[in-house]
MDTraj code that builds the backbone (N, CA, C; nanometers):
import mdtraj as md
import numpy as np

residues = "UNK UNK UNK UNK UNK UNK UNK UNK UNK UNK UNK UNK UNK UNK UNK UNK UNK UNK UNK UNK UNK UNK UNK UNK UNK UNK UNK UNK UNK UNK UNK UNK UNK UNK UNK UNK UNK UNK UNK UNK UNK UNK UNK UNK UNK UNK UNK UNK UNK UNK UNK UNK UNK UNK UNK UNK UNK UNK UNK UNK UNK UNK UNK UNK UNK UNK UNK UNK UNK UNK UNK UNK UNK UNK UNK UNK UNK UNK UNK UNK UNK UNK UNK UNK UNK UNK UNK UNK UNK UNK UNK UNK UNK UNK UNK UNK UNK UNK UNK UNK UNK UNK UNK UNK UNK UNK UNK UNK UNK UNK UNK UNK UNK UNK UNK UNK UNK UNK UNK UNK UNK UNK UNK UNK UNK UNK UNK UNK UNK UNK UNK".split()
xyz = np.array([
    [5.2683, -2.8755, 1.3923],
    [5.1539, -2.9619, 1.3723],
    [5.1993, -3.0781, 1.2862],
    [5.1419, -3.1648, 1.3546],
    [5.1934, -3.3528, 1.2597],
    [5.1064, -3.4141, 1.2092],
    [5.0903, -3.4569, 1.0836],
    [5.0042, -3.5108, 1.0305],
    [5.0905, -3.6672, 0.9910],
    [5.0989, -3.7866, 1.0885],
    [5.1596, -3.8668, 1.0434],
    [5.0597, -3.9438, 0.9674],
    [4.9500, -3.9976, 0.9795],
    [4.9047, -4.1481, 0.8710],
    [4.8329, -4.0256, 0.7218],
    [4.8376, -3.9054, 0.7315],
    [4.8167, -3.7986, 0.5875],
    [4.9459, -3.8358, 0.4746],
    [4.9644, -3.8329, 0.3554],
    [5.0287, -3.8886, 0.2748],
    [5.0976, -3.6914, 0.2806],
    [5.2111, -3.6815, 0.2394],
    [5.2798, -3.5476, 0.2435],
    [5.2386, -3.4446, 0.1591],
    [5.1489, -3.4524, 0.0665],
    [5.1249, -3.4247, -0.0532],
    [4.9661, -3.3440, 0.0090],
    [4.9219, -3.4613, 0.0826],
    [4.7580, -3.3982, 0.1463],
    [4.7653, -3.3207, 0.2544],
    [4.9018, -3.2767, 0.2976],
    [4.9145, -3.1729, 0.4206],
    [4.8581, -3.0496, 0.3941],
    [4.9084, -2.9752, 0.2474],
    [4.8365, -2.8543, 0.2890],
    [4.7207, -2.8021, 0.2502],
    [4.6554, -2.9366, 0.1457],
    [4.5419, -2.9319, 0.1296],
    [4.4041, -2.9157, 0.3015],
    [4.4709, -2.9966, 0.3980],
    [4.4280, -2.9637, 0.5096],
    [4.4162, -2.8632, 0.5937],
    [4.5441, -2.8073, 0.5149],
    [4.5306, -2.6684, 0.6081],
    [4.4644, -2.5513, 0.5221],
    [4.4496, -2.5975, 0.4502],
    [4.3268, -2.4645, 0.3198],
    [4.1854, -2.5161, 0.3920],
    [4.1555, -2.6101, 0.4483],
    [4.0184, -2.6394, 0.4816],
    [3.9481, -2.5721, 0.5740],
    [4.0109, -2.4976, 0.6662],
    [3.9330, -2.3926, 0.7713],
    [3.9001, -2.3259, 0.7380],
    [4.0492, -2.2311, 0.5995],
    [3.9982, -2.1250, 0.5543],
    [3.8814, -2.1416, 0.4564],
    [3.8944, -2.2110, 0.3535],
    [3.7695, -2.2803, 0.2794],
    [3.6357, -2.2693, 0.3357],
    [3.6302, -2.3386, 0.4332],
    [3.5102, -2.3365, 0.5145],
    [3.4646, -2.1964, 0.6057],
    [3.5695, -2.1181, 0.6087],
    [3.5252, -1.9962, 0.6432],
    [3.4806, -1.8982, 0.5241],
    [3.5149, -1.9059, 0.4801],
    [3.4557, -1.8358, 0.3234],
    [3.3614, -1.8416, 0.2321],
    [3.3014, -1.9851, 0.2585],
    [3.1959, -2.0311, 0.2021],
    [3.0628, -2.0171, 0.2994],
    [3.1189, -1.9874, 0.4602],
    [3.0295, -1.9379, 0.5526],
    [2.9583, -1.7734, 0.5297],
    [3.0782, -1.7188, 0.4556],
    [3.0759, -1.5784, 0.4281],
    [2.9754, -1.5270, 0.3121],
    [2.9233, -1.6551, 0.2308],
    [2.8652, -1.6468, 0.1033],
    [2.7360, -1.6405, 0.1162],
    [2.6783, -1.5458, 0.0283],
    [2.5081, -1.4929, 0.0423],
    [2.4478, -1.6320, 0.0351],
    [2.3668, -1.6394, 0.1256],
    [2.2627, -1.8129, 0.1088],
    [2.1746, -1.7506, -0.0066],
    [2.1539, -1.8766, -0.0843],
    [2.0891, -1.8925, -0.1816],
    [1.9154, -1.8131, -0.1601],
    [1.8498, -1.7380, -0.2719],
    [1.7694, -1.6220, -0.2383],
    [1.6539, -1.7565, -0.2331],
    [1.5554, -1.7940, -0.1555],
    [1.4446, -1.8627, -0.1341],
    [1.3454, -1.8273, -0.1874],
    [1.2306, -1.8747, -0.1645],
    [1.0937, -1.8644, -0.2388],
    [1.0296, -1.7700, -0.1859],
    [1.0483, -1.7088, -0.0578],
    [1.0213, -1.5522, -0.0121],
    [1.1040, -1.4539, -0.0253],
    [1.1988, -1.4787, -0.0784],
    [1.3262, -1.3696, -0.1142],
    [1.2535, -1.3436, -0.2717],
    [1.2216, -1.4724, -0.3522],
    [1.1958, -1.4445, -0.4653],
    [1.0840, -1.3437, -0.4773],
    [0.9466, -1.4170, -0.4022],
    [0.8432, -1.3438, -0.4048],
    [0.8366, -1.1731, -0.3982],
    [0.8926, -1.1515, -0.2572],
    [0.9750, -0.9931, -0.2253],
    [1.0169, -0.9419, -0.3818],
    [1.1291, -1.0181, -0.4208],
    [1.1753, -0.9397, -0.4780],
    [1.0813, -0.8765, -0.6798],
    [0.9983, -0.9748, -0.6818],
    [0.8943, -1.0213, -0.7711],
    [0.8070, -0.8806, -0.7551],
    [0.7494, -0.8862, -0.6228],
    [0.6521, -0.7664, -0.5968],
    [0.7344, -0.6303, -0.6513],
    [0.8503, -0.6359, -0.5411],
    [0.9488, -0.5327, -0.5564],
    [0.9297, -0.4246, -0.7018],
    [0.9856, -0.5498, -0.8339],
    [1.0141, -0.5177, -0.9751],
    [0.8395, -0.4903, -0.9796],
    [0.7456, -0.4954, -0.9626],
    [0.6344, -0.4821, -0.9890],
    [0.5900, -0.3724, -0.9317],
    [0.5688, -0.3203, -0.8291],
    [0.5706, -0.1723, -0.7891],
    [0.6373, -0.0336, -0.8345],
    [0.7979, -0.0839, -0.8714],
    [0.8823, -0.0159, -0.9618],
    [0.7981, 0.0446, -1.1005],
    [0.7275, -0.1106, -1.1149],
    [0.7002, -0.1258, -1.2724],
    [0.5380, -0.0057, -1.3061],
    [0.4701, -0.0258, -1.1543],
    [0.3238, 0.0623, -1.1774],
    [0.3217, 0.1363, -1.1176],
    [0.4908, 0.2196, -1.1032],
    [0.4848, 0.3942, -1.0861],
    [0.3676, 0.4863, -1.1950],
    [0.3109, 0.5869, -1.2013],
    [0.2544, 0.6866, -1.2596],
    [0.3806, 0.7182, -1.3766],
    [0.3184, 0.7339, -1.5018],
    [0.3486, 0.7534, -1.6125],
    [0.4560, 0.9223, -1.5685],
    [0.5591, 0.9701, -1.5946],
    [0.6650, 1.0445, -1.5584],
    [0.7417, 1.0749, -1.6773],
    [0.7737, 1.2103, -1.6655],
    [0.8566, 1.2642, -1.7804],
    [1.0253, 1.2138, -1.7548],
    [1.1115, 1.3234, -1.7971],
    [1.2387, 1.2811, -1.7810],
    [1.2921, 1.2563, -1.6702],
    [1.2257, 1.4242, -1.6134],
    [1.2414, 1.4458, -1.4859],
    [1.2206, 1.3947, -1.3458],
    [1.1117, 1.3095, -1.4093],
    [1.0777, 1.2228, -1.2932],
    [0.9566, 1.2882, -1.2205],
    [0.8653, 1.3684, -1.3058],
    [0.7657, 1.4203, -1.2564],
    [0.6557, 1.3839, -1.3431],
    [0.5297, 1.3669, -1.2237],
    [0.4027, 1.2763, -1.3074],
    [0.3438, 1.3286, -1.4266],
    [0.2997, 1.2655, -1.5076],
    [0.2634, 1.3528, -1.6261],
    [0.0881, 1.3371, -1.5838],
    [0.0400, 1.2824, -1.5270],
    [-0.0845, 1.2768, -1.5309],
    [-0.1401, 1.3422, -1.3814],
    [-0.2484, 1.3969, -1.3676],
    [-0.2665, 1.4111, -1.2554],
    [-0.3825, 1.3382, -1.1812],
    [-0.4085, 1.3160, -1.0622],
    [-0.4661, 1.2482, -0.9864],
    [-0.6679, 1.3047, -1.0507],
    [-0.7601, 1.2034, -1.0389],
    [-0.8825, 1.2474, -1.0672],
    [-0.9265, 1.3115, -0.9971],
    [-1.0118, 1.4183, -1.0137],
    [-1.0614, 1.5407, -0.9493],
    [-1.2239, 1.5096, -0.9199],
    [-1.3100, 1.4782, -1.0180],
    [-1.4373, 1.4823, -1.0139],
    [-1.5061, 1.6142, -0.9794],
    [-1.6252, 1.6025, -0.9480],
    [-1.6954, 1.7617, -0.9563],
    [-1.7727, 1.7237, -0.8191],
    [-1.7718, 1.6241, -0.7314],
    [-1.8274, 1.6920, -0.5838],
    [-1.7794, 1.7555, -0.5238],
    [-1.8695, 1.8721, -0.4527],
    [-1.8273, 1.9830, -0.3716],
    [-1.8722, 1.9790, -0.2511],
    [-1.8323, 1.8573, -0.1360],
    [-1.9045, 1.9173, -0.0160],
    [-1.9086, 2.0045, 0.0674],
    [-1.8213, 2.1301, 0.0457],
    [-1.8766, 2.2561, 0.1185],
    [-2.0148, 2.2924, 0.1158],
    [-2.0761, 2.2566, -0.0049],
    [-2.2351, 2.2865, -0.0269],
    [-2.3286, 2.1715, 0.0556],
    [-2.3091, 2.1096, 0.1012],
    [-2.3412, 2.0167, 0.2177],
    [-2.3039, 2.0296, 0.3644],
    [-2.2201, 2.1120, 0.3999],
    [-2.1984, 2.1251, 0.5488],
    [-2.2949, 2.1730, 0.6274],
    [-2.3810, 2.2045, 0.6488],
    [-2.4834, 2.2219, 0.7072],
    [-2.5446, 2.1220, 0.7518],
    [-2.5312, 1.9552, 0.7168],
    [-2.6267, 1.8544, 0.7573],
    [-2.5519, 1.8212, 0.8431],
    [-2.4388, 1.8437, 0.8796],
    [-2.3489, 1.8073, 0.9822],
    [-2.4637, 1.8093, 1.1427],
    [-2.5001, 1.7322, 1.2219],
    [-2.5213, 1.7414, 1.3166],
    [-2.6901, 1.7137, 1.3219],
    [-2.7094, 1.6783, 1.1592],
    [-2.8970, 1.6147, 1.1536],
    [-2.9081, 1.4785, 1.1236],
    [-3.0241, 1.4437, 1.1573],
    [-3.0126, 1.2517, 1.1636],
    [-3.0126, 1.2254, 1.0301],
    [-2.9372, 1.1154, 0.9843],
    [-2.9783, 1.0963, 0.8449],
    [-3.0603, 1.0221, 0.8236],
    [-3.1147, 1.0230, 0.7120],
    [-3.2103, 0.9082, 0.6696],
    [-3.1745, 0.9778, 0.4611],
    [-3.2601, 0.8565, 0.4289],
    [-3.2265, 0.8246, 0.2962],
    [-3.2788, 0.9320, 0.2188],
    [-3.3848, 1.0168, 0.2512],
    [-3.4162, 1.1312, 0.1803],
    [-3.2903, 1.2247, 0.2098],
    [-3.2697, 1.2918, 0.2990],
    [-3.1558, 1.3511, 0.3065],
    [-3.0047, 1.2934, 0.2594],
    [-2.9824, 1.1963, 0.2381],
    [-2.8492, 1.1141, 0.1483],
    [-2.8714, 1.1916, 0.0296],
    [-2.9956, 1.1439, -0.0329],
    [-3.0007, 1.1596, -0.1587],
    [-3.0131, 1.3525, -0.1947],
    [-3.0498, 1.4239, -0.1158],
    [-3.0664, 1.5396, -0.0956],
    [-2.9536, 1.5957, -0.1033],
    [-2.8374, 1.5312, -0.0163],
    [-2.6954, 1.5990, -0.0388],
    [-2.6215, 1.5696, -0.1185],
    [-2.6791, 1.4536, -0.2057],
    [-2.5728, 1.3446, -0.2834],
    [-2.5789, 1.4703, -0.3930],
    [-2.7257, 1.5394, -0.4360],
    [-2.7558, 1.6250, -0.5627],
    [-2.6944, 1.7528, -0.5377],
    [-2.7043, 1.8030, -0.3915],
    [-2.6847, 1.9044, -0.3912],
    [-2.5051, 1.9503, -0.3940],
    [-2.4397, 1.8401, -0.3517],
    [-2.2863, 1.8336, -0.3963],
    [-2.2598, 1.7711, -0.4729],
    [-2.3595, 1.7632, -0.5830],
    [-2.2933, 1.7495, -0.7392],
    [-2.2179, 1.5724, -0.7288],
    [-2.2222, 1.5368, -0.6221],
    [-2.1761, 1.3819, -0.6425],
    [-2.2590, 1.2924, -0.7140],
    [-2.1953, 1.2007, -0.7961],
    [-2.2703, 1.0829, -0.8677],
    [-2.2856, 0.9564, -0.8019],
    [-2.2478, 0.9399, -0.6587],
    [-2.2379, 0.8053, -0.5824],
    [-2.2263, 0.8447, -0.4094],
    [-2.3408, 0.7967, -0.3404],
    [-2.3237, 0.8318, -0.1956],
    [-2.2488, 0.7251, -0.1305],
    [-2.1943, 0.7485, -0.0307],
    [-2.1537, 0.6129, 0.0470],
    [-2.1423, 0.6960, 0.1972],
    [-2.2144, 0.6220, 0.2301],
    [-2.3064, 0.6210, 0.4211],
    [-2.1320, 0.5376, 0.5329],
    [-2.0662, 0.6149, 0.5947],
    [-1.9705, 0.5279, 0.6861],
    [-2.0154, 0.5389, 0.8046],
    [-2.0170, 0.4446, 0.8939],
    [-2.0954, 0.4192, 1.0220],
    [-1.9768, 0.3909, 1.0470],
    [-1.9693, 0.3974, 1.2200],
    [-1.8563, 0.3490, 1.3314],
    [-1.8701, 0.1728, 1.3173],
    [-1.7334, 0.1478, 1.2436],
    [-1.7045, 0.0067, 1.2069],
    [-1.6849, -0.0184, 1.1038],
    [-1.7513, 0.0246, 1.0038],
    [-1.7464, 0.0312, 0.8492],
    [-1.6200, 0.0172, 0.7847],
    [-1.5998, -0.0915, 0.7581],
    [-1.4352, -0.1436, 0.6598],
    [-1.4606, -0.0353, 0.5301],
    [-1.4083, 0.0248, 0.4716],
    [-1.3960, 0.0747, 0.3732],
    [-1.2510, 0.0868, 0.2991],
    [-1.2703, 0.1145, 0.2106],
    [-1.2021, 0.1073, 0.0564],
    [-1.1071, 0.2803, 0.0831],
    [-0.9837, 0.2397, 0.0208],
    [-0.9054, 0.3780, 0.1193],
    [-0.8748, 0.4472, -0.0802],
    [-0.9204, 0.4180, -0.1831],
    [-0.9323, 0.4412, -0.3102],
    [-1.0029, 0.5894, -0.3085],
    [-0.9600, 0.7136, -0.3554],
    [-0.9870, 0.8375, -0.4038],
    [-1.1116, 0.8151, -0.5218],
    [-1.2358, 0.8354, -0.5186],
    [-1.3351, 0.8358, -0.5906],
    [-1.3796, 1.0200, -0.5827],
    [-1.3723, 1.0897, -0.6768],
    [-1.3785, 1.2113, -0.6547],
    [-1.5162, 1.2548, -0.7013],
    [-1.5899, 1.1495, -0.7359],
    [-1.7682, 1.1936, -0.7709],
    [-1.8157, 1.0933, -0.6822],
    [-1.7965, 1.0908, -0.5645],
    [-1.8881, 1.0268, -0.4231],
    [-1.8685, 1.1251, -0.3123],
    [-1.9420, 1.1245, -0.2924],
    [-2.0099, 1.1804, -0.1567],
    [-2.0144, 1.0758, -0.0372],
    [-1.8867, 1.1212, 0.0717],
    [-1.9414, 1.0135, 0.2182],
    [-1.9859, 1.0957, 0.3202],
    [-2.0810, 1.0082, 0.3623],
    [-2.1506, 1.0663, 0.5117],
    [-2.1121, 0.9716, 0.5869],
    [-2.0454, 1.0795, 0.6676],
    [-2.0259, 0.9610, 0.8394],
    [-2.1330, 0.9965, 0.9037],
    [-2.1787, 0.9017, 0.9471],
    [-2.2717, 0.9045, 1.0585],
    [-2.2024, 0.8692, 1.2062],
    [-2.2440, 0.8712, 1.3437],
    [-2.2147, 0.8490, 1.4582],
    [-2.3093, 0.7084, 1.4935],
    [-2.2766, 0.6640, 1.6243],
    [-2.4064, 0.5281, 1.6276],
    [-2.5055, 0.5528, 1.6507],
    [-2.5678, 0.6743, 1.6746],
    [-2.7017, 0.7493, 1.6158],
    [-2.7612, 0.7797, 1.5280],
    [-2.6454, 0.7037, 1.4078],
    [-2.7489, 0.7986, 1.2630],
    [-2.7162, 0.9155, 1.1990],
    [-2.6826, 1.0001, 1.3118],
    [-2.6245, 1.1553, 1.3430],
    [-2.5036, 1.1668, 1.2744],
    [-2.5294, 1.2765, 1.1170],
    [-2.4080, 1.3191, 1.0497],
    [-2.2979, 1.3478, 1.0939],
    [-2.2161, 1.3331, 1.1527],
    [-2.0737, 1.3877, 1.1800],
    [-1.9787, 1.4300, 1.0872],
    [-1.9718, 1.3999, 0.9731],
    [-1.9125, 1.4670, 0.8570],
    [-1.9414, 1.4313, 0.6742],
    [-1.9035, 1.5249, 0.6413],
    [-1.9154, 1.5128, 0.5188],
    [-1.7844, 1.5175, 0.4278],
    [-1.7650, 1.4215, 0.3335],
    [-1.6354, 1.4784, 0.2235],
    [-1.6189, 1.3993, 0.1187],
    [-1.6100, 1.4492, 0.0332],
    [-1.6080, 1.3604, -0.1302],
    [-1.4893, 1.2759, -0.1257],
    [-1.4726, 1.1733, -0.1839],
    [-1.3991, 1.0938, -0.2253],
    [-1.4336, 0.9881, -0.2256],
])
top = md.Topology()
chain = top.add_chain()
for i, resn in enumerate(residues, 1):
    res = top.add_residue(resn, chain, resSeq=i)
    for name in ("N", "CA", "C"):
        top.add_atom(name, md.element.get_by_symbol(name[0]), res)
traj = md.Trajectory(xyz[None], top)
């Protein structure tokens, strides 16, 4: 290979330049403003694990509350209406009813003193269960 109008001195600086440029191809691209974000959440999820001993086991346990809807299974399959809500809300010891109908966006949060009634698009109890 001839490099005549290159001064002798800049020859093998030319020939380091492929490799150069292959190596710098090889290099992690700079982390962006969604790499950051990711990684932001990331340290933040890490960060609001449950309180844990040495071992790595939870020290606290999940809330329990005191509704019992076994003592409510029986309305399974009667129309509801608001006297009966409130009828089962007492009788399983729950402090908060919440009615789910077919469609109903709800909240996927463990509340262990509520009482839900599914209803069907009739009205018609289909189940019962605390949380």
């Amino acid at each position: 290979m001839s490099f005549p109008q290159l001064p002798r001195l800049a020859r093998p600086f030319l020939l380091l330049l492929p490799a150069t440029l292959f190596l710098a191809a090889c290099s992690a691209p700079p982390m962006d403003e969604q790499d950051a974000v990711t990684a932001q959440a990331q340290q933040a999820a890490e960060n609001a694990t449950a309180p844990a001993d040495e071992a790595g086991k939870a020290t606290e346990a999940p809330p329990i509350g005191n509704c019992d809807a076994t003592q409510v299974q029986s309305l399974v399959g009667q129309p509801f209406t608001g006297a009966l809500g409130s009828q089962a809300q007492q009788d399983a010891s729950a402090k908060s009813l919440r009615v789910l109908r077919p469609g109903d966006m709800t909240t996927m949060e463990f509340v262990g003193e509520r009482l839900n009634v599914e209803v069907d698009e009739k009205d018609v109890v289909s189940g019962l269960r605390c949380g």
